[in-house]
C-alpha positions as CSV (number, residue, x, y, z in Angstrom):
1,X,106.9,105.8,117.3
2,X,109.0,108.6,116.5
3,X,110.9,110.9,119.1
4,X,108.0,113.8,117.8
5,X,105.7,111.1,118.4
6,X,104.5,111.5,114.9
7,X,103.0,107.9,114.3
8,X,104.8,106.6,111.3
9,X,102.8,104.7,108.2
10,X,103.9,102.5,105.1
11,X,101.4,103.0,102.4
12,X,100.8,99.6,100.7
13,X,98.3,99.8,96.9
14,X,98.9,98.6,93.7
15,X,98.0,102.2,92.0
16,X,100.3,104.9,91.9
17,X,97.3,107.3,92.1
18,X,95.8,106.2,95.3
19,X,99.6,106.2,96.7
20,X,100.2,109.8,96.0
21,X,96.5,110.6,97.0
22,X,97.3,109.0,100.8
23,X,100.5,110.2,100.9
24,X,99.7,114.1,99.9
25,X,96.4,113.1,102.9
26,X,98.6,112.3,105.5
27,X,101.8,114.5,104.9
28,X,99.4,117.3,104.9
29,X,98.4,116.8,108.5
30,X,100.3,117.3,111.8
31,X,100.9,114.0,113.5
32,X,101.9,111.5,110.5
33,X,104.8,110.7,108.9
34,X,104.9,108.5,105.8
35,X,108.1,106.6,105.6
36,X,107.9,104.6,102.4
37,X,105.1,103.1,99.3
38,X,105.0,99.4,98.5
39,X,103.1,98.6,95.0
40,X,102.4,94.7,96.7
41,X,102.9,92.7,99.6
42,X,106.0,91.0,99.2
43,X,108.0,94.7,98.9
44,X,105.5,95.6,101.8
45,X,107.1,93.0,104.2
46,X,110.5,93.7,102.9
47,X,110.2,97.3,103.5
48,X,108.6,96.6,106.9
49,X,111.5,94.9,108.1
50,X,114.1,97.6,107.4
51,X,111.6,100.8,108.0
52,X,110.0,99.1,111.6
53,X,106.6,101.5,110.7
54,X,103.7,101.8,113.0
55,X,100.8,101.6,110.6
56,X,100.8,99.6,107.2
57,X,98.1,100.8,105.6
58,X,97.4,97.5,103.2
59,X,95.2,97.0,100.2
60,X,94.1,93.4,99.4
61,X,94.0,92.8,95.6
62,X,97.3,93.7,94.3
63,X,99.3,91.6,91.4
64,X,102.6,90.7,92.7
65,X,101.8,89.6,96.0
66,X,98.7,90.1,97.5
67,X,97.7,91.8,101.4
68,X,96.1,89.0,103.2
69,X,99.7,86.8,102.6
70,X,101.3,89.7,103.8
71,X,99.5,90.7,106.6
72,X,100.1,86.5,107.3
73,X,103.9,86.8,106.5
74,X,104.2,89.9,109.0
75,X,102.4,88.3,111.9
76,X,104.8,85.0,111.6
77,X,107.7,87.4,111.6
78,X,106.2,89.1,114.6
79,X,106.7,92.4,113.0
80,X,105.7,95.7,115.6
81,X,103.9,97.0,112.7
82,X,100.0,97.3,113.0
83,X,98.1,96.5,109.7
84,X,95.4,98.9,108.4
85,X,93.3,97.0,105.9
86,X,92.1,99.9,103.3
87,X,90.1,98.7,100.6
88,X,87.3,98.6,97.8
89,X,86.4,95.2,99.0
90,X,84.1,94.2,102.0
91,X,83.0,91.0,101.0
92,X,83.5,88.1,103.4
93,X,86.2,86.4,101.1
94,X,87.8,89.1,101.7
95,X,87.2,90.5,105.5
96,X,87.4,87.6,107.3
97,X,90.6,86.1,105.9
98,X,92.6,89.2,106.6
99,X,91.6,90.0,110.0
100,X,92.1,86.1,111.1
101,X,95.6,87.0,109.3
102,X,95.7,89.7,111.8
103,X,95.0,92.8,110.6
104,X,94.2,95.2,113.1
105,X,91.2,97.0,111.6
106,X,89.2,97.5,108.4
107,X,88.3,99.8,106.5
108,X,86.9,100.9,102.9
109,X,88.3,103.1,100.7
110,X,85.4,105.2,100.5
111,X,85.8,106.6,104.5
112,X,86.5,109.9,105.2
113,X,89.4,111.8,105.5
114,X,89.3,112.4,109.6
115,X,87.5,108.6,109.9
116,X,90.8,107.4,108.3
117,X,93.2,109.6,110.6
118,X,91.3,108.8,113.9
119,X,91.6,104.7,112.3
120,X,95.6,105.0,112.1
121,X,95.6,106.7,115.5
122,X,93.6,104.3,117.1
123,X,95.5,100.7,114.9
124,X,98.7,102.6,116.2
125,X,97.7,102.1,119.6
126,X,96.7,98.7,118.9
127,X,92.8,99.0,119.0
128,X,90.5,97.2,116.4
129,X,89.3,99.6,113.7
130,X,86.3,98.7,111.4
131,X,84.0,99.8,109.2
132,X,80.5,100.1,109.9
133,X,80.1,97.8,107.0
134,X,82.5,95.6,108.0
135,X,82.1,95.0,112.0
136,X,78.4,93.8,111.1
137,X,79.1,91.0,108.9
138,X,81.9,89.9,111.4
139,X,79.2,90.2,114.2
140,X,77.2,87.8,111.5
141,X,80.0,85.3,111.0
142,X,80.3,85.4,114.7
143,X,77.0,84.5,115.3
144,X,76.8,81.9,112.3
145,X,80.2,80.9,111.7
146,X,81.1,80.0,108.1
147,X,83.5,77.7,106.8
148,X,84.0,76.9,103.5
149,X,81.0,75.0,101.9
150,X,78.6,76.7,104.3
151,X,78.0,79.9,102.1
152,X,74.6,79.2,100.0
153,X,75.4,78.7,95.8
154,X,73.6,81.0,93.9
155,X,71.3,79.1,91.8
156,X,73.0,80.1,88.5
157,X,76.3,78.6,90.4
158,X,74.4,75.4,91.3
159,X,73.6,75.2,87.3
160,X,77.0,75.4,86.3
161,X,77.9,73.1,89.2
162,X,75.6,70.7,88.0
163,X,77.1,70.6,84.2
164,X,80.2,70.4,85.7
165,X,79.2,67.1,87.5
166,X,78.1,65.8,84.3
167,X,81.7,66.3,82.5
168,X,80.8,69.3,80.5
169,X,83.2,71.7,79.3
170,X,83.4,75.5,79.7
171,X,82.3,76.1,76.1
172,X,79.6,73.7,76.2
173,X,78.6,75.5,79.4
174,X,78.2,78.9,78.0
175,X,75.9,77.6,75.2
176,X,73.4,76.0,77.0
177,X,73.6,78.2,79.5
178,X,73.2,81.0,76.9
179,X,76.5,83.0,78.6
180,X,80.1,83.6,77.8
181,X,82.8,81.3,78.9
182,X,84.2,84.4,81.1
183,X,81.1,84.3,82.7
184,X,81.4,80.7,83.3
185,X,84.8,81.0,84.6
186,X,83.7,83.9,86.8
187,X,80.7,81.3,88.4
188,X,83.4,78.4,88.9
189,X,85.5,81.5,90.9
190,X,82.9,81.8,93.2
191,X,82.1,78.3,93.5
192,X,85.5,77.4,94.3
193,X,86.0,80.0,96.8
194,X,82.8,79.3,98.5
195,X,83.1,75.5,98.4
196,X,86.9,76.0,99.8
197,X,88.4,74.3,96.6
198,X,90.9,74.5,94.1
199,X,89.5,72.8,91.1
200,X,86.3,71.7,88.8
201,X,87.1,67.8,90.8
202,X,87.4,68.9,94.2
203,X,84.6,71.0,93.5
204,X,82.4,68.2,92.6
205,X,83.4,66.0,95.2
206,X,82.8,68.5,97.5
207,X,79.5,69.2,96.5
208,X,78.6,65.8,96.8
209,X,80.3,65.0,99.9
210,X,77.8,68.3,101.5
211,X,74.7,67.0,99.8
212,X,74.6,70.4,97.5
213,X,74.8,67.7,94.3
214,X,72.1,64.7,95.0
């Protein structure tokens, strides 16, 4: 930290808005400094490097590079930087991969302003901060630990899993399915993501292989 001790922070988000909103937050409050503002998570490690901050506070989502391959990039660096996750997301797609990445807390965008403070105080001196939201479904993947192609299909997934099997197309999806082709992409997201694949193939071969297809 700083000779004031003033615990120093690099504010990592994709919109300008939420930037200036953190930075006004923190600057107006004795104890902070803010050092720099990253729009993704390559210029995040770059800046990381040559500013040595305390606190990164990281968003996940971001176009250009996004804050779980960060958080990953700055942990093989072995940068003295802890990582603050703040986001919108709390899903387990998105929890779990960054704090195996090795982020040092959690927490939604939606917390208040002292919860956040007390959260860079306490990830500045290297203690776990999560969200109430959060810490329970990591106590749940604890207790039932999920790899990919354990997380239950929905069943409108498992439909358009099934027509995939068969060779059908996208198009020919969304009509007998009565939706729209972004809604099929949308299921074949999910699918992928819960299935641990990268493609309609893998995705049927992995179905098969886990007894989800019979």
């Amino acid at each position: 930290m700083t000779d004031d001790a003033a615990i120093t922070l690099l504010i990592v988000d994709d919109h300008p808005v939420v930037r200036d909103g953190l930075r006004g937050m923190f600057e107006s409050a004795p104890g902070f400094t803010v050092l720099a503002e990253a729009s993704n998570g390559v210029e995040a490690v770059s800046l990381a490097g040559g500013l040595d901050p305390d606190v990164i506070l990281m968003d996940l989502r971001m176009p250009g590079g996004g804050g779980v391959d960060a958080i990953r990039e700055l942990a093989r660096t072995a940068a003295r930087a802890k990582v603050l996750v703040l986001t919108t997301y709390d899903t387990d797609s998105d929890t779990l991969p960054a704090i195996e990445a090795g982020a040092t807390g959690y927490l939604l965008k939606d917390a208040p302003r002292e919860e956040l403070f007390t959260a860079v105080r306490a990830a500045a001196q290297g203690r776990t901060v999560l969200s109430p939201a959060v810490a329970s479904r990591l106590v749940s993947a604890v207790r039932a630990p999920r790899s990919p192609g354990n997380e239950p299909l929905s069943a409108r997934e498992r439909e358009v899993l099934a027509l995939v099997a068969k060779g059908t197309s996208n198009r020919e999806i969304a009509r007998e399915l009565f939706i729209s082709e972004a809604t099929v992409k949308t299921h074949l997201t999910h699918l992928y993501a819960k299935l641990g694949v990268k493609d309609r193939a893998a995705a049927v071969a992995a179905a098969y292989d886990r007894g989800i297809l019979g």
